[in-house]
C-alpha positions in Angstrom: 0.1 47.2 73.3 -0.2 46.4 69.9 2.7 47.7 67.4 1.3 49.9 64.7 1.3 47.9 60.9 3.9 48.8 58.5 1.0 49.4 55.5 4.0 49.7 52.6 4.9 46.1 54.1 1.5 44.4 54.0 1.0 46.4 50.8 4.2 44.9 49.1 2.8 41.6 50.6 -0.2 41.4 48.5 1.2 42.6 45.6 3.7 39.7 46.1 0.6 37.3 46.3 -1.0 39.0 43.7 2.2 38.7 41.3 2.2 34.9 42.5 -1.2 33.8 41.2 -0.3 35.9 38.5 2.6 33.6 37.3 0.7 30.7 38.4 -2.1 31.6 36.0 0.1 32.7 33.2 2.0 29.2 33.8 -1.1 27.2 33.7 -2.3 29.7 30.5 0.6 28.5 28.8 0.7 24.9 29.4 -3.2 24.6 28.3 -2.2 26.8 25.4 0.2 24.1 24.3 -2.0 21.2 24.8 -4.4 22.7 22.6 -1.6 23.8 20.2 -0.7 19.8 19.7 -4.5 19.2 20.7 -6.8 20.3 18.5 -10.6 19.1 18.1 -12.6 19.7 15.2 -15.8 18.5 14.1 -18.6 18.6 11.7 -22.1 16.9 11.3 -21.0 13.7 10.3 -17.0 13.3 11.9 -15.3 14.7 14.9 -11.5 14.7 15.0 -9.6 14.4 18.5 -6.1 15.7 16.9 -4.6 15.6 13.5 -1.7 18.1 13.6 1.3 17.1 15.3 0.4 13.7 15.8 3.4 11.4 16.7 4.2 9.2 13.8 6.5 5.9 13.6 9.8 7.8 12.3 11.2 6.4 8.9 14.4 6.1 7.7 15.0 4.9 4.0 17.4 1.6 3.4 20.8 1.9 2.4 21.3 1.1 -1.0 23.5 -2.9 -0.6 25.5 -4.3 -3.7 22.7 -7.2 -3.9 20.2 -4.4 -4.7 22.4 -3.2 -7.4 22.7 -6.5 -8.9 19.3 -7.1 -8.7 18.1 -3.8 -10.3 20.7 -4.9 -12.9 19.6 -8.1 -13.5 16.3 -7.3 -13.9 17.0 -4.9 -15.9 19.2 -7.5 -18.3 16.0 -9.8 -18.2 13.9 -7.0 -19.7 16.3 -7.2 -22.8 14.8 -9.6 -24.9 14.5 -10.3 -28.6 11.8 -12.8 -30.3 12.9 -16.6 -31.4 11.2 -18.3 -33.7 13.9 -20.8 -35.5 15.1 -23.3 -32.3 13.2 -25.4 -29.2 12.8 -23.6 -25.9 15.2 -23.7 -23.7 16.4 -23.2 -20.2 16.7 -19.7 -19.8 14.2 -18.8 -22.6 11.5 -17.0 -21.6 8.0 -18.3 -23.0 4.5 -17.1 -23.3 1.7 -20.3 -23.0 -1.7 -21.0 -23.3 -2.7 -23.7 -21.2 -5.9 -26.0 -20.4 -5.4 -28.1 -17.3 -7.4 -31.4 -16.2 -8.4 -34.0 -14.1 -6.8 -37.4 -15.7 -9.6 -39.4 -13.7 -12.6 -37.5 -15.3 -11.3 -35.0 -17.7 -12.6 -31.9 -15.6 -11.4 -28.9 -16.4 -9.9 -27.0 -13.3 -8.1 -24.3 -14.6 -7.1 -22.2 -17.8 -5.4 -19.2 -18.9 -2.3 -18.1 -20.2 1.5 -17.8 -18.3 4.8 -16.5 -18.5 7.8 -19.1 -18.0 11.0 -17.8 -17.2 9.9 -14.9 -14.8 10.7 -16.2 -12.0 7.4 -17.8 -11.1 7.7 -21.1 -9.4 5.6 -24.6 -11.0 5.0 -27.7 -9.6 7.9 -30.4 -10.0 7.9 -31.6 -13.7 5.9 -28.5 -15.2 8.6 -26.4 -16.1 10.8 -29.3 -17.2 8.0 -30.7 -19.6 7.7 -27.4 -21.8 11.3 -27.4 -22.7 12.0 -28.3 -26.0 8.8 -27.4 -27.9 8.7 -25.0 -30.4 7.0 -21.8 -31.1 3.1 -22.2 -31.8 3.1 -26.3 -30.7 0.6 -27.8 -28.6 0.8 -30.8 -26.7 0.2 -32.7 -23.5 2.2 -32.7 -20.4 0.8 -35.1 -17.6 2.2 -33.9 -13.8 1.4 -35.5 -10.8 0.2 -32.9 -8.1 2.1 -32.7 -4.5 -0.4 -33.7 -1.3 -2.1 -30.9 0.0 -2.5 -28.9 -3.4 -5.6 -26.9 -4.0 -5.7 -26.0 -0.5 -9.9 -26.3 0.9 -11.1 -24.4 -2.5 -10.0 -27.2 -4.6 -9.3 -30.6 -2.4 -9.5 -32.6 -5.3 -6.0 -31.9 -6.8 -4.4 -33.0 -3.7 -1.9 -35.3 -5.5 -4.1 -35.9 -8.3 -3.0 -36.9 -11.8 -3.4 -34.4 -14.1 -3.0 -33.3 -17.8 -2.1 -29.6 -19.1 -2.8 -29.0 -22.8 -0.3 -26.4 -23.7 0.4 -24.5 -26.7 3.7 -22.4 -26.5 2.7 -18.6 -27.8 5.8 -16.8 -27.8 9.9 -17.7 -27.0 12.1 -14.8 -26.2 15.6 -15.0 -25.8 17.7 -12.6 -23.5 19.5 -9.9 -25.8 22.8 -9.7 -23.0 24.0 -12.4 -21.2 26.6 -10.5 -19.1 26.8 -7.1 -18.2 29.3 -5.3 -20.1 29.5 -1.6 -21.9 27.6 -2.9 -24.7 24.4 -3.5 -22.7 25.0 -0.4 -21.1 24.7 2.2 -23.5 21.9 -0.2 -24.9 19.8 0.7 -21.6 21.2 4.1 -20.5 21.4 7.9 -21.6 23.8 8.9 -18.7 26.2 6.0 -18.5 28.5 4.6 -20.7 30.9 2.3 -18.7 29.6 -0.4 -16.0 31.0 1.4 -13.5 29.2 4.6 -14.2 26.2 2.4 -14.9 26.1 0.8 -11.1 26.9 4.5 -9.9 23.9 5.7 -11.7 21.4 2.7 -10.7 22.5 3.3 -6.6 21.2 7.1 -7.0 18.1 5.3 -8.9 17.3 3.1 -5.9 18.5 5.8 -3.5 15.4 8.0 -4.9 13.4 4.8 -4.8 14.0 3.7 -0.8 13.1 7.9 0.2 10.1 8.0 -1.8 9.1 4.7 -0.1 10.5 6.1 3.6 8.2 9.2 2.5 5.0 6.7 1.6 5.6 4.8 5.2 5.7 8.3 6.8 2.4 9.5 5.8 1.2 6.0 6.0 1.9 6.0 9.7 0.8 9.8 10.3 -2.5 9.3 8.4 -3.0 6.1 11.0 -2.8 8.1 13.7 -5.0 10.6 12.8 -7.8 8.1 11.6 -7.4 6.2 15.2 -8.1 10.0 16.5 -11.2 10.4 14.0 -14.7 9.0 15.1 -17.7 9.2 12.9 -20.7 10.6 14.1 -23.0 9.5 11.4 -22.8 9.2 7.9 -24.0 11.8 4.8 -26.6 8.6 3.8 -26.9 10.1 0.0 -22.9 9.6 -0.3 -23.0 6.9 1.4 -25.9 5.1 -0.9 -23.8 6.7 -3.7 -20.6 4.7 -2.8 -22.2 1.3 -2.2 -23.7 1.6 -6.0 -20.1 2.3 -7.3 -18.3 -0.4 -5.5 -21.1 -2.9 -6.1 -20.7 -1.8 -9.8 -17.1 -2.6 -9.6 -17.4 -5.5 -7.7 -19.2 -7.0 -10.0 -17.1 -6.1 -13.3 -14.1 -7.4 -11.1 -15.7 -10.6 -10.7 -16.9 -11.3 -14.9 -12.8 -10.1 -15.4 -11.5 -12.2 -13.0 -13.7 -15.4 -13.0 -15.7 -15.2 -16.2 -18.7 -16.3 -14.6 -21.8 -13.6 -13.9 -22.4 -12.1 -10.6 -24.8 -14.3 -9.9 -22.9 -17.6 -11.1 -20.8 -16.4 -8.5 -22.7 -15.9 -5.6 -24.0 -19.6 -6.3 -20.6 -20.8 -6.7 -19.0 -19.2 -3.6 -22.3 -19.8 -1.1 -23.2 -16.5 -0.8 -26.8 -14.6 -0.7 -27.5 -11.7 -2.0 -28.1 -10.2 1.4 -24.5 -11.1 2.4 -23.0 -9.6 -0.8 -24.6 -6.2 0.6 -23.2 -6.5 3.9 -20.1 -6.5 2.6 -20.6 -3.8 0.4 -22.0 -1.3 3.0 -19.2 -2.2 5.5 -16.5 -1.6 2.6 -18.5 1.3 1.5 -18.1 2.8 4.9 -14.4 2.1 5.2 -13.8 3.6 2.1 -16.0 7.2 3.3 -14.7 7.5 6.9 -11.4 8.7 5.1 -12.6 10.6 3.1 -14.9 12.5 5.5 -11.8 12.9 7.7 -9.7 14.3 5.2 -12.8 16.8 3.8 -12.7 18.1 7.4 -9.2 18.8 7.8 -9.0 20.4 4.1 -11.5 22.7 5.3 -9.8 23.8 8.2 -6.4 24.1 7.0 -7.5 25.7 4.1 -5.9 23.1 1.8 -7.9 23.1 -1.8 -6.9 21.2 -5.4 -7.1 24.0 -8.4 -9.0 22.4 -11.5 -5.0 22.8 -13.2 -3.7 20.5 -10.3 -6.7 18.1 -10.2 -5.8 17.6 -14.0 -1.9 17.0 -13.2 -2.8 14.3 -10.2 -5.4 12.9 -12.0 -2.7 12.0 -15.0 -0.2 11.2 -12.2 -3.0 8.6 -10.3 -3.3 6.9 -13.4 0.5 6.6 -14.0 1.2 5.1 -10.8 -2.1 2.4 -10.7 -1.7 1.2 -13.6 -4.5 2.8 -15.7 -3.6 3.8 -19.5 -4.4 7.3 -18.9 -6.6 10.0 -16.9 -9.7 9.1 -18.8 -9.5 5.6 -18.2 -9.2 6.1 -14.8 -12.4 8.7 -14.3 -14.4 6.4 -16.7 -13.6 3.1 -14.4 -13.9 4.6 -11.2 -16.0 8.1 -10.9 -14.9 11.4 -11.4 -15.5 12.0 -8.0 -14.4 9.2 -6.3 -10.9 10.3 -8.3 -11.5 13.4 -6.9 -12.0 12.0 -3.8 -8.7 10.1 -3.6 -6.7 12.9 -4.6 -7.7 14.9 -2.0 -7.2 12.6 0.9 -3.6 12.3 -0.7 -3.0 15.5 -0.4 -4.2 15.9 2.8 -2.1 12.7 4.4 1.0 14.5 2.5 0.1 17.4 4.8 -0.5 15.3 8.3 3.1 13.5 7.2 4.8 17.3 6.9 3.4 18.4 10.2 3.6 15.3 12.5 6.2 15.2 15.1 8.2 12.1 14.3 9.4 9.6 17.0 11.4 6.4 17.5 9.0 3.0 17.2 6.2 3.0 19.2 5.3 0.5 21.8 2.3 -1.6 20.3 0.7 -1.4 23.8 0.2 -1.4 27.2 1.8 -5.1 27.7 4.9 -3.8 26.0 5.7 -0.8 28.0 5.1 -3.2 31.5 7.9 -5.6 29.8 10.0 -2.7 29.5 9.2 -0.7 33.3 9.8 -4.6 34.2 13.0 -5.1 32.7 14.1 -1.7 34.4 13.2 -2.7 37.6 14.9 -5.9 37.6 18.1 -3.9 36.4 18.2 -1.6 39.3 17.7 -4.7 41.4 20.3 -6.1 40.0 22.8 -3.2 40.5 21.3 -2.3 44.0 
């Protein structure tokens, strides 16, 4: 005979199961929520993004500040101090401006010209640097140097240890202004310090700002990596894209009169290049330069991140501060007002990926590494086994 069922009992029992799957779900709810927290794909007509917040970025930690940087700051600093000469020969130690004119002694070919700055640090072939020494200001002269074997490299073969002439004429002498450091030289330099002790103390903090602001460029450097490895372009807007390869054809070929004083076509000539290979490489440049940007459009869209004409003026000023340009204007008129534009924003936007990436300990650089490592664990345990 068959025992009646205890109905609270098998009730209780499914609500058990029920409250089961319930957990189960809400478990698995939560874990999917987090992958897509960390996980996030976005996309537009022309570039899809796999993730871009929370990425994991190389972790950076700026360089302690050593007493060789602080005599090197200082030194640097002390070779900056100069004052003109114009009554003695050049000396050792001197620093000189020079025109020069260098030639073949065999032919009298002309392979190089321009003018250089002795004294900087720069390093000269044996018997250059030597041979200016004792000239005065605004003399010209000869001074024949034999060239080393193997210089000119495959571009210029020819000067492998070839005789040649350089016709120099000796523009400017400057003198250091300190030749030891001392309170003097100090308060010449500073507005903070007056001692050499207060001096070092203030050039450590100096560098200290330096090596964060650099730990701080590597950082979004290495977060904006990550997010362009996760980035994968669909197609590209072909009226920007046409739009870019005129600009950075234009500039190309300004770079190349500056640089080489020979036209744009002299040059092609010169370095065997067609026409149709200069193009190439402008659309493939052209399209390396616009993948960024498309990227960081998206993400400014979606995180809401916009420049107000009052900051666009401030980072345009501060762009042109930090490459070099004489001012805002100068920079717009050489490059575009909106491929300025364009720059700032994708610096603003890799400042953002760098503030909300998670940071982690070096990365392996791939699959091979992390083998080496399970390998070297294994041998371990089978060593302590």
């Amino acid at each position: 005979m068959a025992l009646p069922k205890n109905k609270n009992r098998d009730q209780r029992g499914r609500t058990m199961k029920k409250q089961r799957v319930i957990a189960a779900m809400l478990t698995l709810c939560l874990v999917v929520s987090a992958v897509g927290c960390s996980k996030k794909e976005i996309s537009n007509e022309y570039v899809k993004i796999s993730q871009y917040k929370g990425v994991e970025a190389e972790k950076v930690t700026p360089n302690e500040v050593t007493e060789d940087d602080i005599t090197n700051y200082i030194n640097a600093k002390m070779a900056e101090q100069t004052k003109d000469v114009t009554d003695r020969e050049l000396r050792k130690g001197d620093l000189a401006q020079f025109e020069y004119t260098g030639k073949l002694k065999s032919t009298g070919k002309v392979f190089d010209e321009g003018t250089l700055t002795l004294g900087n640090g720069e390093q000269y072939v044996d018997g250059f640097e030597e041979g200016i020494y004792g000239h005065k200001l605004n003399e010209t002269f000869d001074l024949p140097v034999k060239f080393p074997e193997g210089y000119g490299g495959t571009e210029q073969p020819e000067l492998s240890g070839a005789d040649v002439i350089f016709t120099i004429k000796i523009t400017g002498i400057k003198e250091r202004a300190y030749s030891e450091l001392n309170d003097e030289f100090v308060k010449a330099v500073s507005k903070k310090s007056e001692t050499v002790e207060e001096y070092k103390e203030e050039v450590k903090k100096e560098i200290e700002k330096m090596n964060k602001k650099q730990a701080e460029a590597e950082l979004r450097d290495n977060a904006w990596n990550e997010v362009m490895d996760n980035a994968e372009i669909v197609k590209y807007p072909e009226k920007r894209l046409k739009e870019k390869e005129k600009a950075i054809e234009e500039q190309l070929k300004k770079l190349v009169e500056q640089s080489y004083g020979v036209s744009y076509e002299e040059f092609l000539k010169q370095s065997g290049q067609s026409e149709d290979d200069f193009k190439k490489q402008v659309k493939e440049m052209s399209k390396e330069s616009l993948k960024p940007a498309l990227v960081a459009e998206l993400i400014a869209k979606e995180e809401g991140l916009e420049i107000s004409d009052k900051e666009m003026k401030k980072e345009m000023k501060v762009f042109a501060k930090e490459n070099g340009y004489p001012d805002a204007d100068t920079l717009v008129e050489l490059n575009g007002e909106d491929m300025v534009k364009e720059a700032i924003l994708q610096n603003k936007v890799m400042e953002w990926a760098a503030d909300n990436c998670k940071q982690v300990e070096k990365k392996k650089e791939n699959k091979q590494d992390e083998k080496k490592e399970e390998n070297k664990e294994g041998n371990k345990e089978k060593t302590t086994k």
